[in-house]
N, CA, C and O atoms as a GROMACS GRO file, in nm:
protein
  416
    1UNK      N    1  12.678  15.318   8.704
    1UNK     CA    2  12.543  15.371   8.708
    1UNK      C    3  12.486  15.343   8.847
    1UNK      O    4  12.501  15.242   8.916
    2UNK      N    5  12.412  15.462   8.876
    2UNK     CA    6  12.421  15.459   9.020
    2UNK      C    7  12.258  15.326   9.072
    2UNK      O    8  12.257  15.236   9.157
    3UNK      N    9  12.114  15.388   8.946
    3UNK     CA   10  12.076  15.354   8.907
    3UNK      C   11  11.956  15.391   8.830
    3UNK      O   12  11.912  15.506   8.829
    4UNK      N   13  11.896  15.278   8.753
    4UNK     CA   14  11.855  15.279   8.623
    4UNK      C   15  11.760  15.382   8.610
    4UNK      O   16  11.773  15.445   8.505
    5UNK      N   17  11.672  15.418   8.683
    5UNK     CA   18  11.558  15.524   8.659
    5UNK      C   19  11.664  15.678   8.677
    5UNK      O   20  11.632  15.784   8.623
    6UNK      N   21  11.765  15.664   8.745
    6UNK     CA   22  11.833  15.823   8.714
    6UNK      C   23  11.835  15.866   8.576
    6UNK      O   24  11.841  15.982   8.535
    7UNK      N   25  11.829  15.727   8.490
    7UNK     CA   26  11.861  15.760   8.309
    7UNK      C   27  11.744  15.823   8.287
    7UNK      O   28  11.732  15.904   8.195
    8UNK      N   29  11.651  15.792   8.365
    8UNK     CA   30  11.471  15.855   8.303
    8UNK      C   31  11.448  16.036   8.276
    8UNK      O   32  11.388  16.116   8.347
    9UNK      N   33  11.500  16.051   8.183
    9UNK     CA   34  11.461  16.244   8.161
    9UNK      C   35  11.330  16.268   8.139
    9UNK      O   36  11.267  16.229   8.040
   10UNK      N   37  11.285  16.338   8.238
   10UNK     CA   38  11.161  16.393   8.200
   10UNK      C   39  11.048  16.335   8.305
   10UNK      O   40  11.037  16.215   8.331
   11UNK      N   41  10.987  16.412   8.347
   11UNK     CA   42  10.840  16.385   8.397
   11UNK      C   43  10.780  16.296   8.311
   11UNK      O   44  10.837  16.187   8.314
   12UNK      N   45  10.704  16.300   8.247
   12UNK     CA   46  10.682  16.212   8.128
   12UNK      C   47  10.733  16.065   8.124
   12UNK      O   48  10.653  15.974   8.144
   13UNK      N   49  10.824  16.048   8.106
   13UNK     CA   50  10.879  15.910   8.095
   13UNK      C   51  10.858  15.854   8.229
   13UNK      O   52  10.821  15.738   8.248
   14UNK      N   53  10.880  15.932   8.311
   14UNK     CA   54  10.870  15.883   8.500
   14UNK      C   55  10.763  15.850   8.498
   14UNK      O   56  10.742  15.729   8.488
   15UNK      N   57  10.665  15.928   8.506
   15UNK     CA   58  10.522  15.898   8.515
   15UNK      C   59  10.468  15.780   8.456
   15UNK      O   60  10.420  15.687   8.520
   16UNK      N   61  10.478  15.788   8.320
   16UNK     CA   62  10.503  15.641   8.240
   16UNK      C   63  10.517  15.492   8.317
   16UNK      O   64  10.451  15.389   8.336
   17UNK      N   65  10.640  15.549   8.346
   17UNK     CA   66  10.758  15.410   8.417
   17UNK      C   67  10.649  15.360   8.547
   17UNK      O   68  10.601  15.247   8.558
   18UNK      N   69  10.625  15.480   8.642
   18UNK     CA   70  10.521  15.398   8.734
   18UNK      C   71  10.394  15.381   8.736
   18UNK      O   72  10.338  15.340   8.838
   19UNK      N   73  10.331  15.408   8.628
   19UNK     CA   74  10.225  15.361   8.586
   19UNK      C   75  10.229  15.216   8.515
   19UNK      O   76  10.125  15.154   8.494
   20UNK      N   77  10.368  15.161   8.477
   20UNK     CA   78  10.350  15.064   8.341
   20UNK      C   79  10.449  14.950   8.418
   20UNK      O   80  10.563  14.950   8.372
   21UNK      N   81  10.425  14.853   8.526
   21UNK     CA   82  10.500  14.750   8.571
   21UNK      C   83  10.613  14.731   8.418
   21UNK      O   84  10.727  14.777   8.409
   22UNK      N   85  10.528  14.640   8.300
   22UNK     CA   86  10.606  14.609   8.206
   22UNK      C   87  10.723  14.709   8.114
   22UNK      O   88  10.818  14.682   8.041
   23UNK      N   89  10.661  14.828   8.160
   23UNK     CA   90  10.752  14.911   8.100
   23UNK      C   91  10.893  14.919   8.163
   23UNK      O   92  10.998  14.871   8.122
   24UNK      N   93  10.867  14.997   8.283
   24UNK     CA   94  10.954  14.981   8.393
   24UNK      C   95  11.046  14.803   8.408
   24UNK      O   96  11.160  14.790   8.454
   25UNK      N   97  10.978  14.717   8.369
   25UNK     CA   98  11.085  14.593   8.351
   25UNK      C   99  11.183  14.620   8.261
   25UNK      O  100  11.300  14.627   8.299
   26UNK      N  101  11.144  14.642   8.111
   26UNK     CA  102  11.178  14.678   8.033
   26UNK      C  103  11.306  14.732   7.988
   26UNK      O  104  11.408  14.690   7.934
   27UNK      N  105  11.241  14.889   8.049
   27UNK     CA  106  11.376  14.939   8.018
   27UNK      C  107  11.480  14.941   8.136
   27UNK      O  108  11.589  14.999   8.127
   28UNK      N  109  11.427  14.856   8.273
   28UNK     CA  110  11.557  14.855   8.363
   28UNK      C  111  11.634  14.719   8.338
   28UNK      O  112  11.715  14.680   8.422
   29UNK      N  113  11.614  14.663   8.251
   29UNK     CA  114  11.684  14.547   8.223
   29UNK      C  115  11.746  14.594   8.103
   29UNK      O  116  11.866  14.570   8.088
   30UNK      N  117  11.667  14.676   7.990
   30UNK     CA  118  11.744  14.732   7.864
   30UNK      C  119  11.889  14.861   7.880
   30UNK      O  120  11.976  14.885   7.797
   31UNK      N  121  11.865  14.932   8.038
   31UNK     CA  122  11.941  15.076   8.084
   31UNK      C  123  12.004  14.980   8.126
   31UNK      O  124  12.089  14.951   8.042
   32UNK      N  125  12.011  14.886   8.248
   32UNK     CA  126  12.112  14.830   8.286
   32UNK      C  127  12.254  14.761   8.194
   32UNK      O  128  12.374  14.782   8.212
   33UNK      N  129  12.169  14.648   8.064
   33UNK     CA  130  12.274  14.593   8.003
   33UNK      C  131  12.322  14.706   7.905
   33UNK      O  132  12.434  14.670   7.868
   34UNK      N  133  12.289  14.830   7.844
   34UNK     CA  134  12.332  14.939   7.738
   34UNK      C  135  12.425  14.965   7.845
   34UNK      O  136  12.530  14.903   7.832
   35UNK      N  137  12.417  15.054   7.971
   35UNK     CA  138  12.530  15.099   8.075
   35UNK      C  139  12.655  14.970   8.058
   35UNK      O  140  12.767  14.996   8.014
   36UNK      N  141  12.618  14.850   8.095
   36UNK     CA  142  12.711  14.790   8.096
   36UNK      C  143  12.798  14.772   7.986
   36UNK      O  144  12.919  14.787   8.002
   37UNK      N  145  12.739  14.735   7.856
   37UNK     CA  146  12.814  14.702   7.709
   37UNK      C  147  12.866  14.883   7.690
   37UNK      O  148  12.960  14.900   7.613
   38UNK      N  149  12.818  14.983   7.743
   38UNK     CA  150  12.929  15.106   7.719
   38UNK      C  151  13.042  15.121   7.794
   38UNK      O  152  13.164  15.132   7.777
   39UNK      N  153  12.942  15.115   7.902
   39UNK     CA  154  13.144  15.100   8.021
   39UNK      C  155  13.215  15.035   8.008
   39UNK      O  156  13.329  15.056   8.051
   40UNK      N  157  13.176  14.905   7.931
   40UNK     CA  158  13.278  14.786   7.910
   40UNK      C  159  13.354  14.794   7.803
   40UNK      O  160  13.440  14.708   7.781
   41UNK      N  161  13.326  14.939   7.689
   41UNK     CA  162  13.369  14.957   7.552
   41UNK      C  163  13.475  15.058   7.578
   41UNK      O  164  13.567  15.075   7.498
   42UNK      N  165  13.463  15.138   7.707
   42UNK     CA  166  13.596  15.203   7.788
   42UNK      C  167  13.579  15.339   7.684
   42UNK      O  168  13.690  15.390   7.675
   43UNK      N  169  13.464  15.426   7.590
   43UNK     CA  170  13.476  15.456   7.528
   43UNK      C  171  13.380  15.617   7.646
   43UNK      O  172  13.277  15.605   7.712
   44UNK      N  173  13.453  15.723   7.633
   44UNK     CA  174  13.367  15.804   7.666
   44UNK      C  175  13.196  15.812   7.625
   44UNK      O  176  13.168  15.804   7.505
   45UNK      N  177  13.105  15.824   7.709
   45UNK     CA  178  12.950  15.816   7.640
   45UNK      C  179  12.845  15.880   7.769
   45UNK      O  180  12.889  15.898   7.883
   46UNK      N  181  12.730  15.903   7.736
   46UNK     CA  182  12.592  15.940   7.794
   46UNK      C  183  12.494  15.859   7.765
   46UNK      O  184  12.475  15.843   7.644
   47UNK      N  185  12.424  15.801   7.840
   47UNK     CA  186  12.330  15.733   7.842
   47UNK      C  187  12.176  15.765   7.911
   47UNK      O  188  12.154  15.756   8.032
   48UNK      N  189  12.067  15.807   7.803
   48UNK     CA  190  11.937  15.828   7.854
   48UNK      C  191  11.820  15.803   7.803
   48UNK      O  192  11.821  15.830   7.682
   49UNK      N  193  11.697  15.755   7.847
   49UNK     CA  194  11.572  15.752   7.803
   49UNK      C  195  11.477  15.849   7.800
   49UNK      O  196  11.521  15.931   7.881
   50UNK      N  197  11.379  15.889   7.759
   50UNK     CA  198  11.298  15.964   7.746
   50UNK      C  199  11.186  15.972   7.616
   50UNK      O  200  11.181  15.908   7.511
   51UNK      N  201  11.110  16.068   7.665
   51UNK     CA  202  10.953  16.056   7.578
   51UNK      C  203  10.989  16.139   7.509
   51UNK      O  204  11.056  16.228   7.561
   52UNK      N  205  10.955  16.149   7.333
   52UNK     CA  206  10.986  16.222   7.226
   52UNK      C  207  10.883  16.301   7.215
   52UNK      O  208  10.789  16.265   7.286
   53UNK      N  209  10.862  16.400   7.151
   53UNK     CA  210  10.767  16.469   7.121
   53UNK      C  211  10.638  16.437   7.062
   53UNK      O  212  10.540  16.512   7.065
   54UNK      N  213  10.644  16.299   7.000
   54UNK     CA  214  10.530  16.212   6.924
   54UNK      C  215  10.455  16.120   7.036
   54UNK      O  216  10.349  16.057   7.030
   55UNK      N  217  10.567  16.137   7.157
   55UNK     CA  218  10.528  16.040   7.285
   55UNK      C  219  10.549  15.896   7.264
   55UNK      O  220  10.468  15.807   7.290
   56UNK      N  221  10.680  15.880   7.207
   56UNK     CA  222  10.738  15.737   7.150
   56UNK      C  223  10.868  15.703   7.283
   56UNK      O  224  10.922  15.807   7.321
   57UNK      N  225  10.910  15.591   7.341
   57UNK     CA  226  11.009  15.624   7.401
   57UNK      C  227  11.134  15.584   7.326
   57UNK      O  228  11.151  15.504   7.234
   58UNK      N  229  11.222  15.665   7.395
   58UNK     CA  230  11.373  15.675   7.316
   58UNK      C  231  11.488  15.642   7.419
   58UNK      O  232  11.510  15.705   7.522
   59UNK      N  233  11.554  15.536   7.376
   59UNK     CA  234  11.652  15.526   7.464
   59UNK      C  235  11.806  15.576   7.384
   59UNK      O  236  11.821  15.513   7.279
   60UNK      N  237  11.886  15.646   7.404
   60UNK     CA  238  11.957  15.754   7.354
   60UNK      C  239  12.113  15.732   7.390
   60UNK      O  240  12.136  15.723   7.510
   61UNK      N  241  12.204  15.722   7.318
   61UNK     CA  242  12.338  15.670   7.395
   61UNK      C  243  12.426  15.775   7.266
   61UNK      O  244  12.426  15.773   7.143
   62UNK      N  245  12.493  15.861   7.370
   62UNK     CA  246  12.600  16.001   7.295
   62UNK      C  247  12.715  15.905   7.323
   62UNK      O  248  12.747  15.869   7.437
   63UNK      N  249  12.779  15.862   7.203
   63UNK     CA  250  12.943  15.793   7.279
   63UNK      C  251  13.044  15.843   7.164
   63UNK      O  252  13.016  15.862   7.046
   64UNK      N  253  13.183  15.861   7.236
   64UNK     CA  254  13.250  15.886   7.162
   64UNK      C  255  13.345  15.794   7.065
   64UNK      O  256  13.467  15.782   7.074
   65UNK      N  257  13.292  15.757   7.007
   65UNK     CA  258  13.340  15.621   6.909
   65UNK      C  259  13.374  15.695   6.785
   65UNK      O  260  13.330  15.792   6.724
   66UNK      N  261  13.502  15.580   6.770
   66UNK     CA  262  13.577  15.580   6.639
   66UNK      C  263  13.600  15.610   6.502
   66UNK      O  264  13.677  15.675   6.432
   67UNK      N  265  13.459  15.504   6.489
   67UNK     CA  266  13.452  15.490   6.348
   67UNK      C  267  13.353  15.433   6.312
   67UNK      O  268  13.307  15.356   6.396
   68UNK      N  269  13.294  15.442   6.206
   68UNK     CA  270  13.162  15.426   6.171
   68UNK      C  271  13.119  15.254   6.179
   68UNK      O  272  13.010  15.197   6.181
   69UNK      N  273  13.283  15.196   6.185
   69UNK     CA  274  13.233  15.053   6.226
   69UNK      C  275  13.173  15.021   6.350
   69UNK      O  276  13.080  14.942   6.371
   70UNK      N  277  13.257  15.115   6.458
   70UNK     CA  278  13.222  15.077   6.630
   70UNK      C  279  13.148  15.134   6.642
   70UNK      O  280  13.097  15.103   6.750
   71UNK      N  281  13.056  15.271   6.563
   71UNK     CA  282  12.920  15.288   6.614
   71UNK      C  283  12.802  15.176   6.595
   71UNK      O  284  12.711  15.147   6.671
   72UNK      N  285  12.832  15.130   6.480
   72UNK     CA  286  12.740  15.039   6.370
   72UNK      C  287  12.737  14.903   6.510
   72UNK      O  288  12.653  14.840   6.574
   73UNK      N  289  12.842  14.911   6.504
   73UNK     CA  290  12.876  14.736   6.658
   73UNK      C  291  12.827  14.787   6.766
   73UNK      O  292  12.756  14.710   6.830
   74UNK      N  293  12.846  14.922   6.821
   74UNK     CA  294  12.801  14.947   6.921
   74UNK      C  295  12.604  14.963   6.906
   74UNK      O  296  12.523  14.920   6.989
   75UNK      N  297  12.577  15.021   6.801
   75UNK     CA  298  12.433  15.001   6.807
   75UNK      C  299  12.364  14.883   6.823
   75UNK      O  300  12.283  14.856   6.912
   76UNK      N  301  12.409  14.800   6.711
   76UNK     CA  302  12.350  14.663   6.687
   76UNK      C  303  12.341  14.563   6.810
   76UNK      O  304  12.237  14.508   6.848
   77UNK      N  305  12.470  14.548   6.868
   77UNK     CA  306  12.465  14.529   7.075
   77UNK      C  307  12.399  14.558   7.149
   77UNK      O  308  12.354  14.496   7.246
   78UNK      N  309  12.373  14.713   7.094
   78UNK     CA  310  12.266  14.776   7.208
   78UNK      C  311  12.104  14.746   7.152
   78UNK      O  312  12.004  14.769   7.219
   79UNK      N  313  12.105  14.716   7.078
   79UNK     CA  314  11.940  14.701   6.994
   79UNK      C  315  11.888  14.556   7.054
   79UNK      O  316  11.783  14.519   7.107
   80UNK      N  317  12.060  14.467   7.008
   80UNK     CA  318  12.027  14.331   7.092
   80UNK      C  319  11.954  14.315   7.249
   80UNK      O  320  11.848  14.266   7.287
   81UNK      N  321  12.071  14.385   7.320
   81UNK     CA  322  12.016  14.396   7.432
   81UNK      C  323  11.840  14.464   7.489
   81UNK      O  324  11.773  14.454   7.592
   82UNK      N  325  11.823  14.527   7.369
   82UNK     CA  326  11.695  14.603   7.421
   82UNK      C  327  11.592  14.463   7.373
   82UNK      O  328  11.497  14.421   7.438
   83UNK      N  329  11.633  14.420   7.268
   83UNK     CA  330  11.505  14.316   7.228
   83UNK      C  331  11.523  14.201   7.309
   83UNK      O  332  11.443  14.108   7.314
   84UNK      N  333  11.655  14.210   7.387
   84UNK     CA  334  11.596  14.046   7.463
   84UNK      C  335  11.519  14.058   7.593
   84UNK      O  336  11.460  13.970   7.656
   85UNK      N  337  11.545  14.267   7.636
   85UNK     CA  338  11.505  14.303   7.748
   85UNK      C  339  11.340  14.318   7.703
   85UNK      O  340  11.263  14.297   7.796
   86UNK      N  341  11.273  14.355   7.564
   86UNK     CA  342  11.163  14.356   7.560
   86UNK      C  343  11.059  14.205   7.570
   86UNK      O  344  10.941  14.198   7.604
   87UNK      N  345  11.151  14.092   7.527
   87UNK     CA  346  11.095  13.975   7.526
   87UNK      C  347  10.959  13.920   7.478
   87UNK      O  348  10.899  13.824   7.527
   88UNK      N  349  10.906  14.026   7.335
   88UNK     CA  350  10.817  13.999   7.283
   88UNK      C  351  10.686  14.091   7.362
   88UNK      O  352  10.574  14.106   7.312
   89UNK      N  353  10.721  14.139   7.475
   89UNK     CA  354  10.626  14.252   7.539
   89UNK      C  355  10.592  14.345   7.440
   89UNK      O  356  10.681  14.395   7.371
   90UNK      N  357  10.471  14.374   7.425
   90UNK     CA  358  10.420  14.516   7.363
   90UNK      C  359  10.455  14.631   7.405
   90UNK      O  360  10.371  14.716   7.433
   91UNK      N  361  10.590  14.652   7.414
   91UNK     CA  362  10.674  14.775   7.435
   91UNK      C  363  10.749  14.794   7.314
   91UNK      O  364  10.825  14.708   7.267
   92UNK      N  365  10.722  14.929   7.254
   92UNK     CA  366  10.806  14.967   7.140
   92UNK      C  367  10.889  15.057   7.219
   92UNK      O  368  10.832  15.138   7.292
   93UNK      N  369  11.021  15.052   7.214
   93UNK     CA  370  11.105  15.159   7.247
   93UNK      C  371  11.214  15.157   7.154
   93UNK      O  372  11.287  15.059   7.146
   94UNK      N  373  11.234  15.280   7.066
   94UNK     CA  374  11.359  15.341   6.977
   94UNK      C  375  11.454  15.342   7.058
   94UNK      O  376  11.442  15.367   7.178
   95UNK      N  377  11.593  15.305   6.981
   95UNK     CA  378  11.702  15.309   7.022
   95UNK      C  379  11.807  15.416   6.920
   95UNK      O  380  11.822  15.399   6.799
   96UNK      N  381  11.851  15.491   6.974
   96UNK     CA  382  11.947  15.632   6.911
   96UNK      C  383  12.046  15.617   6.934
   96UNK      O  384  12.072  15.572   7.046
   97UNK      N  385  12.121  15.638   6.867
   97UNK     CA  386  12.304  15.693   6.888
   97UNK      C  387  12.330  15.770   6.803
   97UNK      O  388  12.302  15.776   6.683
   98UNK      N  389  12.404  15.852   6.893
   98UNK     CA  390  12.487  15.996   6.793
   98UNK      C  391  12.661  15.988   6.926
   98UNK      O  392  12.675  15.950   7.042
   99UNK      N  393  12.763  16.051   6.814
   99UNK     CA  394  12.833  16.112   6.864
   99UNK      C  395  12.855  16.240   6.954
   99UNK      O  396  12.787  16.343   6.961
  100UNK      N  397  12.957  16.208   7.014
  100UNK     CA  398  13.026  16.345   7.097
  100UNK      C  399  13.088  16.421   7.010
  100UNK      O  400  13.186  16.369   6.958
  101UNK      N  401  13.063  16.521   6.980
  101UNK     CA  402  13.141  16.562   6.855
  101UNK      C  403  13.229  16.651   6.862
  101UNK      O  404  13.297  16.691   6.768
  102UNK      N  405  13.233  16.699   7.012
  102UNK     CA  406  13.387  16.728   7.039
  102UNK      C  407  13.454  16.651   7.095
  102UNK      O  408  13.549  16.707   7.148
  103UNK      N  409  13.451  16.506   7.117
  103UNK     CA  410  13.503  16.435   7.167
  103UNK      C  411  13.577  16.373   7.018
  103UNK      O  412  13.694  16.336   7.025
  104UNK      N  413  13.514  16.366   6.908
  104UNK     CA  414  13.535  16.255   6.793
  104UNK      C  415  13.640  16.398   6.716
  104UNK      O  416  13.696  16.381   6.608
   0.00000   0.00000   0.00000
């Protein structure tokens, strides 16, 4: 990852990000360790954040995993990592995973 705000889709979320110091901590400590625990899973994947239509943020990871166990491990890792990156901050941010489904 080249870096962390490239994951940011959308005007919206950007705008966000430099308006909100804590946000912007947030999720560059939450994009950084998700990038890392995927590349390190050697598993084809996409990784991105962005503002939902309700204006909730979503951090979003397409990987091509196995089996319903290594998605389940791969989420729960990545949820970890987002709550130690939120650290009790009043930042709600959703965390998603779906498959590649021509990859699977």
């Amino acid at each position: 990852m080249a870096d962390w705000s490239d994951l940011l889709v959308g005007a919206g979320i950007r705008a966000r990000v430099a308006r909100d110091r804590v946000l912007a901590r947030v999720l560059e400590e939450a994009l950084e360790g998700i990038d890392r625990l995927l590349s390190e899973s050697g598993l084809p994947y996409r990784l991105d954040a962005h503002l939902t239509r309700g204006g909730e943020y979503l951090i979003h990871m397409q990987i091509a995993y196995r089996s319903r166990e290594e998605r389940d491990r791969l989420w729960d890792q990545a949820a970890q990592i987002l709550e130690r990156a939120r650290r009790g901050q009043g930042v709600h941010i959703l965390c998603g995973i779906s498959s590649f489904s021509q990859l699977n």
